[in-house]
C-alpha positions in Angstrom: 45.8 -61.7 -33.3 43.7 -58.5 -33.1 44.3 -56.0 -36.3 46.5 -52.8 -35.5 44.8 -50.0 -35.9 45.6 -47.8 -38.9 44.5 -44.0 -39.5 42.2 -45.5 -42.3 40.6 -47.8 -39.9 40.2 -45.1 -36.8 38.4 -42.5 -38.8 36.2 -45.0 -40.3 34.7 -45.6 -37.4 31.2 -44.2 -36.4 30.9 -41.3 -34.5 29.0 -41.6 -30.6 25.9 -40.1 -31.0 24.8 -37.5 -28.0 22.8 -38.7 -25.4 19.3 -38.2 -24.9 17.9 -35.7 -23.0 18.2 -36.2 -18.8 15.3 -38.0 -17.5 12.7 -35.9 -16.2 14.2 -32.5 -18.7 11.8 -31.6 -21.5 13.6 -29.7 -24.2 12.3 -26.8 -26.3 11.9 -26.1 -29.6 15.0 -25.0 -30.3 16.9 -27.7 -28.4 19.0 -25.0 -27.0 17.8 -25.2 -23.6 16.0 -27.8 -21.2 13.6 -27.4 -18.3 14.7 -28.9 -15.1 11.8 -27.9 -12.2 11.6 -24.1 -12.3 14.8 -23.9 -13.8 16.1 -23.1 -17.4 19.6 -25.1 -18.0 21.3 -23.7 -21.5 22.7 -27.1 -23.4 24.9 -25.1 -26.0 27.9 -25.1 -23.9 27.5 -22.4 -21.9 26.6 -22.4 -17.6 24.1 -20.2 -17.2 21.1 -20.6 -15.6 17.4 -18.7 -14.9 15.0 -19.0 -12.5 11.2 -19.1 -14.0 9.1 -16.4 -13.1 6.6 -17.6 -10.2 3.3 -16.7 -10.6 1.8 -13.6 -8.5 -0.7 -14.2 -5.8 -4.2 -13.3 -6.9 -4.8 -9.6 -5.8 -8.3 -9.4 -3.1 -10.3 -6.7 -3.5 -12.0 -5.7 -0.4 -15.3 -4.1 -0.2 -15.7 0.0 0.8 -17.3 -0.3 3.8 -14.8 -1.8 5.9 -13.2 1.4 5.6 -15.1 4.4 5.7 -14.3 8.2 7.3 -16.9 10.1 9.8 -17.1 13.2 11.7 -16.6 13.8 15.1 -20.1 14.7 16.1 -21.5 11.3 14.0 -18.9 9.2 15.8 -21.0 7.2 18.2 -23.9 7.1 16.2 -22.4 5.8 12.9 -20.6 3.2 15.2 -24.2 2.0 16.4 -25.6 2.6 13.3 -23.0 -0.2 11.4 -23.4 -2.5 14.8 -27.3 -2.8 13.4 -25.8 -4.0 10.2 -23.2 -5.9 10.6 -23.2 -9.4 11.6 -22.3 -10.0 15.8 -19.1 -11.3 15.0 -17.9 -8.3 13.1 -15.2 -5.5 14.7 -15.5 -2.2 14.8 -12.0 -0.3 14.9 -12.0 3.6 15.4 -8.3 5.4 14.7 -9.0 8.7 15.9 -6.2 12.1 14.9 -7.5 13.9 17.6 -6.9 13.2 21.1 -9.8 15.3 22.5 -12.5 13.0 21.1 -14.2 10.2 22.8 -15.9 6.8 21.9 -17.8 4.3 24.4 -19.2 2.2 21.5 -16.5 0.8 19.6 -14.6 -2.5 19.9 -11.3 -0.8 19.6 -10.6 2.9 20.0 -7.1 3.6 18.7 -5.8 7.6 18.8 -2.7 7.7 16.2 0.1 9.9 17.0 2.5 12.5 15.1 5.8 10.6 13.7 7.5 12.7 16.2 5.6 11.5 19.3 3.0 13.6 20.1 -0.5 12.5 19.8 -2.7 14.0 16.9 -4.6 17.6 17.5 -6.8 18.5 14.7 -9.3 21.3 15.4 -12.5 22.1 13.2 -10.9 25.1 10.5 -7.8 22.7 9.8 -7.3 22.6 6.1 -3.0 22.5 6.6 -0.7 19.6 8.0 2.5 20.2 9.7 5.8 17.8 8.5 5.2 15.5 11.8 1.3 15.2 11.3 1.5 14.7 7.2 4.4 11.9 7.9 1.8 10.7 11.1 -0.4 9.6 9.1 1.8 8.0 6.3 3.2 6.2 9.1 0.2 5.1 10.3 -1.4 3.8 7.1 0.4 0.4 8.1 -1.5 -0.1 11.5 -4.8 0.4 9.7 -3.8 -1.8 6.6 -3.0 -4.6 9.2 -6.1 -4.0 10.9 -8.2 -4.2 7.6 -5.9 -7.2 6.4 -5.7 -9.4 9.5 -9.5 -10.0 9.6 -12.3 -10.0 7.3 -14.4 -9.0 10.1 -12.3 -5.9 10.8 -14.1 -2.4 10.0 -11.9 0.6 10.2 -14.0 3.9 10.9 -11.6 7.0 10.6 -12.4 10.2 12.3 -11.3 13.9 12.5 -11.9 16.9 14.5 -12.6 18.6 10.7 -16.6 18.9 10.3 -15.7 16.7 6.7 -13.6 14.5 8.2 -10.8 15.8 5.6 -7.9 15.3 7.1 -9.4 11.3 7.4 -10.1 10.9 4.0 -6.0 11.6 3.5 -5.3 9.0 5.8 -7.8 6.8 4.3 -6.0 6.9 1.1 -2.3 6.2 2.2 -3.8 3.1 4.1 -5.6 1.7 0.8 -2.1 2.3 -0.9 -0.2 0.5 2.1 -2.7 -2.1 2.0 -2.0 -2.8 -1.8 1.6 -2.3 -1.0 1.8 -4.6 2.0 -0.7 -7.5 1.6 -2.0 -7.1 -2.2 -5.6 -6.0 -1.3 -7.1 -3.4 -2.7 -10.1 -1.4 -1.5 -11.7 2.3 -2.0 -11.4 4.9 -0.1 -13.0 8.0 -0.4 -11.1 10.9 -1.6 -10.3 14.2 -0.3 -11.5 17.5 -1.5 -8.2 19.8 -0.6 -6.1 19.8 -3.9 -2.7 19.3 -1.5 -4.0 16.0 -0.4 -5.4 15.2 -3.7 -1.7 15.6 -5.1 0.2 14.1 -2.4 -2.3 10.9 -3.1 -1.1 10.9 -6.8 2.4 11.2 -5.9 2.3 8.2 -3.4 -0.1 5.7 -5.6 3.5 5.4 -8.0 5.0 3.8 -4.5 5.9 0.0 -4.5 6.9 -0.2 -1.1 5.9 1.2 2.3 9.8 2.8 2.6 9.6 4.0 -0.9 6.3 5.7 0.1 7.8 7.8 3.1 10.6 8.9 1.5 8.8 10.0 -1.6 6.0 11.4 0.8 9.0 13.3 2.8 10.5 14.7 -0.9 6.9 15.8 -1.8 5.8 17.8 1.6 9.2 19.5 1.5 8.7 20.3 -1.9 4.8 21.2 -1.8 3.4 21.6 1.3 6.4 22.8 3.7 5.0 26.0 3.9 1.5 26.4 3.1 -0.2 28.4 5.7 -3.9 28.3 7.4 -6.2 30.7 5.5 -7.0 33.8 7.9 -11.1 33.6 8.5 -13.1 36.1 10.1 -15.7 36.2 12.8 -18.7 34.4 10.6 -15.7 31.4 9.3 -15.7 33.0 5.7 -11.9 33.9 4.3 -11.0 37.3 4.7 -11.6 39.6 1.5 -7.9 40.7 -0.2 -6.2 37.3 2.1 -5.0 34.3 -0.1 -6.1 31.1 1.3 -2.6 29.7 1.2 0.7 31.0 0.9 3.6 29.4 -0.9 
């Protein structure tokens, strides 16, 4: 006959130990948590659970001359002159912001338009953008990023009616930022001379997304640029004596 239990006898008896950690779980240090995949499972009672951080995509850097800026009357012959260099299976892409310029010679001739419609006008004394041309060419910046990140044998020449190619190298700047935004490549462009491009460029490298970047890009022309005027030149070009250059 089996012996009744007494209270003596019941809390004499050994306690269960816990059981060993799940097969395939490694637990840390502090035995307060185990790894399960690339998850983090708390042990202490509690249900909450993390995700591990993945690990970032190596950044490319691409190199400078797949994106370079030229003037309207060097158009045809730096085209010819990078078709001597480059190998025969590279691309040569043109995005033009003026509509009245022309080029035989490239693979692809692209001429960008306004973010209202209208296709881009520059002329040779423009030192000013309008609203719809300033958000063009942030708009824009993805088409050429695209272009520079869909092929490594993509070069992107940017051109201007501007004798300096200005208003270029502003549009060659938000596509390096949209190309770091948008595909984690990174490449230099050269930088512009007019200190309201120079600033909208420092206002729109702080920019994680391509949204982000109009809408801060929108806040910083009203704020900035809305109504900076041409300067008034005389007959030789020069700026008038006694006339500001720009009026805020």
């Amino acid at each position: 006959m089996a012996e009744q239990a007494t209270i003596k006898s019941f809390f004499g008896k050994p306690v269960a130990k816990p059981s060993a950690t799940p097969s395939g779980a490694v637990a840390n240090s502090s035995a307060t948590s185990i790894t399960q995949g690339d998850t983090v499972v708390k042990v202490d009672g509690t249900s909450a659970t993390k995700k591990l951080a993945k690990p970032r995509a190596k950044q490319v850097k691409l190199t400078a001359a797949r994106l370079q800026l030229v003037s309207a009357a060097q158009l045809e012959k730096k085209v010819e002159t990078l078709r001597d260099k480059l190998p025969k299976e590279a691309r040569i892409v043109v995005y033009s912001f003026c509509w009245r310029l022309r080029c035989g010679s490239a693979d692809q001739y692209v001429v960008l338009d306004q973010s209202n419609g209208p296709a881009f006008d520059t002329f040779k004394t423009q030192t000013v953008l309008g609203y719809y041309e300033f958000m063009g060419m942030v708009n824009a910046s993805v088409e050429i990023a695209g272009t520079l990140a869909g092929s490594e044998d993509a070069h992107v020449l940017l051109v201007d009616a501007t004798p300096k190619a200005e208003l270029a190298r502003l549009a060659a700047g938000f596509a390096a930022i949209a190309l770091k935004i948008t595909h984690n490549c990174v490449i230099k462009a050269s930088a512009p001379t007019n200190p309201l491009f120079v600033a909208a460029l420092a206002a729109a490298r702080v920019c994680k997304t391509h949204s982000m970047l109009y809408y801060v890009m929108e806040a910083h022309f009203d704020e900035h640029m809305a109504y900076e005027q041409e300067p008034v030149l005389d007959d030789d070009g020069a700026i008038k004596k006694g006339k500001k250059q720009r009026k805020t």
